[in-house]
Backbone as XML, in Angstrom:
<?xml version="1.0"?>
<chain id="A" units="angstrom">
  <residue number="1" name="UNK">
    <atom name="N" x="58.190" y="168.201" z="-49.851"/>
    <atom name="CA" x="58.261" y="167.925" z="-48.432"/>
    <atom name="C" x="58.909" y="166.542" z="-48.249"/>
  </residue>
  <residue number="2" name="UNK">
    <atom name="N" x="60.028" y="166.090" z="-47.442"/>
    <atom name="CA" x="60.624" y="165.168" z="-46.995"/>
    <atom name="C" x="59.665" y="164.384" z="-46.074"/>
  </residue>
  <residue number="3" name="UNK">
    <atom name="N" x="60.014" y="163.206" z="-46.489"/>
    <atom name="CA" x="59.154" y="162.200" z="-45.333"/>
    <atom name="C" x="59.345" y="162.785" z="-43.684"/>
  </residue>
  <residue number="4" name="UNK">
    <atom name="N" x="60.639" y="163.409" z="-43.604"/>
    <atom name="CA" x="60.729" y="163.314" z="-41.803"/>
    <atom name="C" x="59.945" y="164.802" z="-41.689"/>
  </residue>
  <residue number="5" name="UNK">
    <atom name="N" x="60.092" y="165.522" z="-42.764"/>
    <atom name="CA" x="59.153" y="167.027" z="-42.666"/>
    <atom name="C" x="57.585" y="166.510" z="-42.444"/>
  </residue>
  <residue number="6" name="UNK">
    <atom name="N" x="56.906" y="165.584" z="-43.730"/>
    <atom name="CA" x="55.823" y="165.434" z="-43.161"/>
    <atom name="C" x="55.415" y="164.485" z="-41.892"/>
  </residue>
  <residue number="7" name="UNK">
    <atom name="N" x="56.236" y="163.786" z="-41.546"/>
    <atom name="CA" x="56.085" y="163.120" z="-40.009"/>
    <atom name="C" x="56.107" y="164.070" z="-38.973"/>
  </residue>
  <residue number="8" name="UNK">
    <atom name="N" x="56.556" y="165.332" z="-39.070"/>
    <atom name="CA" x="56.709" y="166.199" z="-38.144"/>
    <atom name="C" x="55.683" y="167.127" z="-38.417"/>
  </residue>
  <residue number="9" name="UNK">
    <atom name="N" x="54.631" y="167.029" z="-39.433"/>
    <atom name="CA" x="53.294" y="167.753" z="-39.532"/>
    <atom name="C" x="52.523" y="167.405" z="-38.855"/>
  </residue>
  <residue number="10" name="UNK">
    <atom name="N" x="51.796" y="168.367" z="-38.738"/>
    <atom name="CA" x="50.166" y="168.139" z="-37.762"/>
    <atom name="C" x="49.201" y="168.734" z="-39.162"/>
  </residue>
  <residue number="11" name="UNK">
    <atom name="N" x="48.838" y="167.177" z="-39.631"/>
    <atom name="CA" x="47.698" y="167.147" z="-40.685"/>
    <atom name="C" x="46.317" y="167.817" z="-40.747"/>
  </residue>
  <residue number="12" name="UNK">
    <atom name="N" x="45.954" y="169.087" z="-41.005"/>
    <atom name="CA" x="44.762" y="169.605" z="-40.739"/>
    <atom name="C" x="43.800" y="168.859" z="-41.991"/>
  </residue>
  <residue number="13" name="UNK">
    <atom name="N" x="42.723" y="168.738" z="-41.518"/>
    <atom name="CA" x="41.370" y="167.910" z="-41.728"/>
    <atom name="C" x="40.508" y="168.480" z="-41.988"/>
  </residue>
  <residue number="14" name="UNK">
    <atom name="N" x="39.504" y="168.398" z="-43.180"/>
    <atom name="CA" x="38.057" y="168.976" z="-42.947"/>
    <atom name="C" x="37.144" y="167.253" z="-44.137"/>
  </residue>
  <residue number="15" name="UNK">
    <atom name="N" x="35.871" y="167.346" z="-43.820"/>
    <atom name="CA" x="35.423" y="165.910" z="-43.947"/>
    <atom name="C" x="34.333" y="166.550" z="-44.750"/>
  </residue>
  <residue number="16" name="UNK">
    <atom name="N" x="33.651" y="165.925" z="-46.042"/>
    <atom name="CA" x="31.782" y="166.472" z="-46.408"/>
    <atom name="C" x="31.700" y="164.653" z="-46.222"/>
  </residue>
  <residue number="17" name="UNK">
    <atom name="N" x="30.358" y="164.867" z="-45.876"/>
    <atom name="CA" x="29.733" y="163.804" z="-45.853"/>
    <atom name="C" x="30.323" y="162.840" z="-44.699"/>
  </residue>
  <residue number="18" name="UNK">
    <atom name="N" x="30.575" y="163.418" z="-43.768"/>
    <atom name="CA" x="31.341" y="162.740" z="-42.400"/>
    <atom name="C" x="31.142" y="161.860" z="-41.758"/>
  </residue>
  <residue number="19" name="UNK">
    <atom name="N" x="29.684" y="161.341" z="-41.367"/>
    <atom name="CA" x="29.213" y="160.392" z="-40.648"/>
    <atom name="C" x="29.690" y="160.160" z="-39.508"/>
  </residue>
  <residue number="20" name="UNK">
    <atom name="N" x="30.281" y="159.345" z="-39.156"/>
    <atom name="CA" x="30.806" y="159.190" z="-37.921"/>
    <atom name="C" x="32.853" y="159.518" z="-37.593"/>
  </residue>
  <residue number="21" name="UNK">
    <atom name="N" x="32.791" y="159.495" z="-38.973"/>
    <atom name="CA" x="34.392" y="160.118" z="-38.637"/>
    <atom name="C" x="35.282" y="158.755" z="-39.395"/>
  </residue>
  <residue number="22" name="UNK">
    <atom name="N" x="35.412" y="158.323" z="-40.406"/>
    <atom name="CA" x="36.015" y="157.199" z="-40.864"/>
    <atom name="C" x="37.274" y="157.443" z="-40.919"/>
  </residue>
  <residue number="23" name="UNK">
    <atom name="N" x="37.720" y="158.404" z="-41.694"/>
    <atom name="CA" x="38.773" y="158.638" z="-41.729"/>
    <atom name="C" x="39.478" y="159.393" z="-40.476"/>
  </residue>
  <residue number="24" name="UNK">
    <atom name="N" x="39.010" y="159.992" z="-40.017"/>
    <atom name="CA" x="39.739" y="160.582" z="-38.733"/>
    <atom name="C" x="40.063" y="159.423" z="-38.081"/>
  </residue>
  <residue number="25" name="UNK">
    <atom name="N" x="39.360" y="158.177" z="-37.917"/>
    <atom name="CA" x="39.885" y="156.992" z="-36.888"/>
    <atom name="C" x="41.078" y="156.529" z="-37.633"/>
  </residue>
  <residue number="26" name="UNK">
    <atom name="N" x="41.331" y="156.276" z="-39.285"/>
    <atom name="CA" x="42.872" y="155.935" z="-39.824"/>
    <atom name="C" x="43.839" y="156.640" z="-39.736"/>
  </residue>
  <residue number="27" name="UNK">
    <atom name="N" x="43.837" y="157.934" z="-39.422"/>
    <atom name="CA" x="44.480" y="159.247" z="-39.336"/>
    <atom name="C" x="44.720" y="158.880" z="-37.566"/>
  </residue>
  <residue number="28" name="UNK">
    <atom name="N" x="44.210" y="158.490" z="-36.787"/>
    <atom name="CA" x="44.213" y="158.168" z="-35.552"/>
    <atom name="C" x="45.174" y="156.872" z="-35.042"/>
  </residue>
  <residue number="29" name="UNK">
    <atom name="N" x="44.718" y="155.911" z="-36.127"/>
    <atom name="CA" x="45.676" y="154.952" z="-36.106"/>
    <atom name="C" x="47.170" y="154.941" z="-36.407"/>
  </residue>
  <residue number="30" name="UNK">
    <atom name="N" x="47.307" y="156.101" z="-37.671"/>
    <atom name="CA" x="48.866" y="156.434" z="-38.080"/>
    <atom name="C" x="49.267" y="157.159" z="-37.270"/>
  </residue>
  <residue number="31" name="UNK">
    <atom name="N" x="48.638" y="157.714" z="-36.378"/>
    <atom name="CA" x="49.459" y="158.524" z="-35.319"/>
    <atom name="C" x="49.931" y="157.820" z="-34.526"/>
  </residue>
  <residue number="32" name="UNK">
    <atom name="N" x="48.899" y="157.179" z="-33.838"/>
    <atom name="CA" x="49.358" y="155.671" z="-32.927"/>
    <atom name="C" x="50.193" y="154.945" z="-33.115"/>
  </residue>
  <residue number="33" name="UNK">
    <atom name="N" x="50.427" y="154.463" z="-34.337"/>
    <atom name="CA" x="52.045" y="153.806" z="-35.151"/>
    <atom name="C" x="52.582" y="154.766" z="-35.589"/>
  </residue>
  <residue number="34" name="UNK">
    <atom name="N" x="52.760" y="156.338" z="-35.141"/>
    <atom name="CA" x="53.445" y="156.693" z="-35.423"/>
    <atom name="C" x="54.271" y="157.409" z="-37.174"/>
  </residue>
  <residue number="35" name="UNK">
    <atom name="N" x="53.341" y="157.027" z="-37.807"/>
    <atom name="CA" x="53.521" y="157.254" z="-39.063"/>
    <atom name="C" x="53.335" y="158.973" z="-39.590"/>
  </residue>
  <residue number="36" name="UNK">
    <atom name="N" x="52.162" y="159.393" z="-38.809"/>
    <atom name="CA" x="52.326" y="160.543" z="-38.546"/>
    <atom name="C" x="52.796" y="161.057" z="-37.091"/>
  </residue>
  <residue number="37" name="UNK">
    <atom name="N" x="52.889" y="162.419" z="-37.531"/>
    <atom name="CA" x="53.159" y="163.421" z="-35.974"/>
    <atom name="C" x="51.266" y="163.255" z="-35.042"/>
  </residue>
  <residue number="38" name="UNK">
    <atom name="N" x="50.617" y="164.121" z="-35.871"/>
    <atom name="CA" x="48.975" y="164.838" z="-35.466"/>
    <atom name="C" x="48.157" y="164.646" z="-36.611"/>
  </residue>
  <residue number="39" name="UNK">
    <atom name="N" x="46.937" y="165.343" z="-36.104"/>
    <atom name="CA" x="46.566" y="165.328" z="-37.301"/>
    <atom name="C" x="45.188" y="166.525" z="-36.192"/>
  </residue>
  <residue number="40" name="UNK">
    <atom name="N" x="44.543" y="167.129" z="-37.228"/>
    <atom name="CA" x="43.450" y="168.481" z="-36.201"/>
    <atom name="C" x="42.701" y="168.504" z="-37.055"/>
  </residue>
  <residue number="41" name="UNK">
    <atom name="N" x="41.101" y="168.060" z="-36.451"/>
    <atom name="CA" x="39.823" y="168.249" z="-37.431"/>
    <atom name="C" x="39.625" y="170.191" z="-37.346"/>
  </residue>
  <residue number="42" name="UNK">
    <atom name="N" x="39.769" y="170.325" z="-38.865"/>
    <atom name="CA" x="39.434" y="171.877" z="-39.090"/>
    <atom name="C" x="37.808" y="171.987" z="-39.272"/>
  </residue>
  <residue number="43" name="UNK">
    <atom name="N" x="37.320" y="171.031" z="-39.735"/>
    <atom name="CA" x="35.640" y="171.191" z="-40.061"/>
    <atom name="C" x="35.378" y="169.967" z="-40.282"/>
  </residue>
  <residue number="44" name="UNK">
    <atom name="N" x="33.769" y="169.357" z="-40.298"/>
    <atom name="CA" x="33.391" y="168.833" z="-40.865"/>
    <atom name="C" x="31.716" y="168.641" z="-40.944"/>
  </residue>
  <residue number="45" name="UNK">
    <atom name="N" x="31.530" y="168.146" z="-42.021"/>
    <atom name="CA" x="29.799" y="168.313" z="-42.514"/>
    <atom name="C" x="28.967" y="167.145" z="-42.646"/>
  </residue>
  <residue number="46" name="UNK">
    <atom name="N" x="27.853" y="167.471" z="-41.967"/>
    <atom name="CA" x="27.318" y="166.235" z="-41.594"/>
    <atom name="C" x="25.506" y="166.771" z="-41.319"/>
  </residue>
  <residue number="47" name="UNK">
    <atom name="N" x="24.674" y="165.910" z="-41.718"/>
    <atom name="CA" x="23.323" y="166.814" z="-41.575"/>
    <atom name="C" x="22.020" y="165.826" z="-40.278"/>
  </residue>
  <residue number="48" name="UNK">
    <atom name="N" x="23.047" y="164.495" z="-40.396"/>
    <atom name="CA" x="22.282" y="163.834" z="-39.498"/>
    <atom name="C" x="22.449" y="163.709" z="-38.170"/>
  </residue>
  <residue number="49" name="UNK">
    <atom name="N" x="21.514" y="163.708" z="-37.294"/>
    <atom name="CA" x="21.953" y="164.868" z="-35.800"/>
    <atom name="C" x="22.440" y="163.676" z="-34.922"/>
  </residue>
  <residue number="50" name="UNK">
    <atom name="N" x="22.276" y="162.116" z="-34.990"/>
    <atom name="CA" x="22.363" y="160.736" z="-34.605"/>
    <atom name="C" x="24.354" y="161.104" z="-34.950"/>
  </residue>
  <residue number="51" name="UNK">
    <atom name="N" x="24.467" y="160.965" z="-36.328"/>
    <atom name="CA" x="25.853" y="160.873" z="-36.241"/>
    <atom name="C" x="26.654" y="161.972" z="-36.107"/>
  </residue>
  <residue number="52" name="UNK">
    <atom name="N" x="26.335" y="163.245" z="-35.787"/>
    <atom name="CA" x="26.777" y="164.139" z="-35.681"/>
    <atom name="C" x="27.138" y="164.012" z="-34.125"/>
  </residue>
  <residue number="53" name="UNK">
    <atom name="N" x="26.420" y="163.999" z="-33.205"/>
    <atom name="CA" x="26.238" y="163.278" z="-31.409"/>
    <atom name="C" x="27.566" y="161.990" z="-31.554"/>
  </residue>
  <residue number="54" name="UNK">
    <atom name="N" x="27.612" y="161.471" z="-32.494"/>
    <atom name="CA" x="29.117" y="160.456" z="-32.919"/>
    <atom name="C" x="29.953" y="160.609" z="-32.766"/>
  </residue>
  <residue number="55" name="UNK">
    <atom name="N" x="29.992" y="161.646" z="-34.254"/>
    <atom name="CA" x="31.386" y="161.950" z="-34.563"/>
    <atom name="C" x="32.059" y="162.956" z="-33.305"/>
  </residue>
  <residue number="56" name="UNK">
    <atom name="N" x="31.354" y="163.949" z="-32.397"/>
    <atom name="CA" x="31.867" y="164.601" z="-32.150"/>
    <atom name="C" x="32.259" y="164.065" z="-30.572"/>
  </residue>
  <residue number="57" name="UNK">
    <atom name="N" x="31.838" y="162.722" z="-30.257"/>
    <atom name="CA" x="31.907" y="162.460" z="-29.069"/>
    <atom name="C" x="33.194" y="161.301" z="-29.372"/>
  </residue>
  <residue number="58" name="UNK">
    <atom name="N" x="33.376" y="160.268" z="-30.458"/>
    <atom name="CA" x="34.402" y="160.007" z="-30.678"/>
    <atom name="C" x="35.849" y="160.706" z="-31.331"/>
  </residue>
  <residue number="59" name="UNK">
    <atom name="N" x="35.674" y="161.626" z="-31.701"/>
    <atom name="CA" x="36.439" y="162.639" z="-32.268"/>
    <atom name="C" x="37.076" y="163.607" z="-31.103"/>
  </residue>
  <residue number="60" name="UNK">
    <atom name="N" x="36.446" y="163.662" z="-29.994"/>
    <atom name="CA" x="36.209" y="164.618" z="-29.102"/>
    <atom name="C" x="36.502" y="166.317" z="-29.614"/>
  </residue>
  <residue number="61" name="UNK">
    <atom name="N" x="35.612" y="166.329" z="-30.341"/>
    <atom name="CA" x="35.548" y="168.254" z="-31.099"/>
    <atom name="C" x="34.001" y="168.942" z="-30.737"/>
  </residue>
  <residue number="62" name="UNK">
    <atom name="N" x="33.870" y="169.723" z="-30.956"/>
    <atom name="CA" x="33.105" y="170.681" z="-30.712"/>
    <atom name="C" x="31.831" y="170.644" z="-31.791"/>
  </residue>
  <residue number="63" name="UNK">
    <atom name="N" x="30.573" y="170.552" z="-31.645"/>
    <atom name="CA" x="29.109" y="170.751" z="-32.631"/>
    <atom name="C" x="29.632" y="171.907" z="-33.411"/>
  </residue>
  <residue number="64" name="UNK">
    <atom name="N" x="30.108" y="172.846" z="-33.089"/>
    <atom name="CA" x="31.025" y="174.216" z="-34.022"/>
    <atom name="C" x="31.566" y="173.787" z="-35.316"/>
  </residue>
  <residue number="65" name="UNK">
    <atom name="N" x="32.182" y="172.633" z="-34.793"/>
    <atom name="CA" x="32.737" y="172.452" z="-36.047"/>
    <atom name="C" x="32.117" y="171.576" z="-37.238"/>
  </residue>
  <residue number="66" name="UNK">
    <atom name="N" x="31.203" y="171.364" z="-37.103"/>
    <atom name="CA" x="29.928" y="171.132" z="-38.000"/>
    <atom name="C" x="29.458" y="172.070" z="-38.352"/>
  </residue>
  <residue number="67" name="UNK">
    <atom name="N" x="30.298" y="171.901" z="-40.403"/>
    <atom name="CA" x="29.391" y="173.249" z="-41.251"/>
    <atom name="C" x="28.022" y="172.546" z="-41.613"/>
  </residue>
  <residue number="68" name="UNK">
    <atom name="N" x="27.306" y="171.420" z="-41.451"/>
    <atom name="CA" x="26.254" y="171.105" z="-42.160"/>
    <atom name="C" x="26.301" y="171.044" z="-42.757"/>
  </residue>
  <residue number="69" name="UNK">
    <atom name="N" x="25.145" y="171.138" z="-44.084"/>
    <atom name="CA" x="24.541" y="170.157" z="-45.478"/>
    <atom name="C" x="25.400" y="171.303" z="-46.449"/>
  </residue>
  <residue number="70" name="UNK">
    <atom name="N" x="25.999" y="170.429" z="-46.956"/>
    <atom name="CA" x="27.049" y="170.466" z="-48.042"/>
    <atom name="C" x="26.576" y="171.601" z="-49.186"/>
  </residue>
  <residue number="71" name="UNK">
    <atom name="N" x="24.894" y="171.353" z="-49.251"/>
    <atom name="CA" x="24.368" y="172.613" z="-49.855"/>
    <atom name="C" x="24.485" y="174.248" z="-49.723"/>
  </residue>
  <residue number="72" name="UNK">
    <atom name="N" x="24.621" y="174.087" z="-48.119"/>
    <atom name="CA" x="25.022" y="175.364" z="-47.469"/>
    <atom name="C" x="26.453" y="175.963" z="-47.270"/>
  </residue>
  <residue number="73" name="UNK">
    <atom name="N" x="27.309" y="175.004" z="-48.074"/>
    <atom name="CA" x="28.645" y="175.584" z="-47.738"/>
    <atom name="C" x="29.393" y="176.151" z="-48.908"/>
  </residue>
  <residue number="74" name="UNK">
    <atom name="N" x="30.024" y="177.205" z="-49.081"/>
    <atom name="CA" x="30.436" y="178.180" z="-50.181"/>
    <atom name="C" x="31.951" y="177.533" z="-49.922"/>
  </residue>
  <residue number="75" name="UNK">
    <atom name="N" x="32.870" y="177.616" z="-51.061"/>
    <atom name="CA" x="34.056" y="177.116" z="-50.656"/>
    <atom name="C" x="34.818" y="178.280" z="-50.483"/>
  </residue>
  <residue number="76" name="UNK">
    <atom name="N" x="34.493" y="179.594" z="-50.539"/>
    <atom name="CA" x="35.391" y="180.946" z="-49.688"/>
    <atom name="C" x="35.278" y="180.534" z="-48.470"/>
  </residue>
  <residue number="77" name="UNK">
    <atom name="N" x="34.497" y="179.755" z="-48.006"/>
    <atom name="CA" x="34.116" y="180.342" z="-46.498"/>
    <atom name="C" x="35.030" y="178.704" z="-45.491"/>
  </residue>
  <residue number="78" name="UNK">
    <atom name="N" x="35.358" y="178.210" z="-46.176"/>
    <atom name="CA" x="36.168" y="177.327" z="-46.380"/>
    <atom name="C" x="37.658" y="177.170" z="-45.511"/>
  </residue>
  <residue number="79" name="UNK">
    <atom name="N" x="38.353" y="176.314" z="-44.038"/>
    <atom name="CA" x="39.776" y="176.904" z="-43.604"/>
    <atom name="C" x="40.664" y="176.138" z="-44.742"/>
  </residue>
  <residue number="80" name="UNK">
    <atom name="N" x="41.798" y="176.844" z="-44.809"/>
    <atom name="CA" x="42.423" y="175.704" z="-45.622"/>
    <atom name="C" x="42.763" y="174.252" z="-44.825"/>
  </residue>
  <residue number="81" name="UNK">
    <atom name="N" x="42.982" y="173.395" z="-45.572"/>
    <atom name="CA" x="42.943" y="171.891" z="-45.183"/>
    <atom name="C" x="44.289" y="171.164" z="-46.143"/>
  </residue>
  <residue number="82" name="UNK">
    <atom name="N" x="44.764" y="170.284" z="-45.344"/>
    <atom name="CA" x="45.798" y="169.325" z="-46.044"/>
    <atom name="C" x="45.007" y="168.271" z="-46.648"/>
  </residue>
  <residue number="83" name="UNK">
    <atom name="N" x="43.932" y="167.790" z="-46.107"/>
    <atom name="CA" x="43.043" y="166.699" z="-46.484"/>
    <atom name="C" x="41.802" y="166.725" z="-46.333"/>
  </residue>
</chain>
């Protein structure tokens, strides 16, 4: 993939152990400068209900997309992800 191919991607995302979203805010920032195109949270897992009320209110995504405790997740069941 060429740099201007992946600048013109929309980076799909999935997070274990998410917390409040760390990386989605640097992924947020390269968009902002431009370094990337997008970037789209596909999932992410998180078991504490404090930062889960967080992530999804700074993230602005959906409680849906919280698979929960990492114990419970099979990797078939899995979307594919760039990161």
């Amino acid at each position: 993939m060429t740099n201007e191919e992946f600048k013109n991607k929309i980076i799909k995302v999935g997070t274990f152990f998410s917390g409040i979203g760390s990386p989605e805010k640097a992924l947020e920032r390269l968009k902002n400068e431009r370094y990337i195109n997008d970037y789209k949270v596909e999932f992410f897992s998180e078991i504490d209900k404090n930062a889960i009320k967080s992530y999804c209110a700074i993230h602005d995504v959906d409680e849906k997309l919280n698979y929960g405790s990492i114990t419970d997740i099979k990797g078939e069941d899995l979307p594919y992800c760039d990161l």
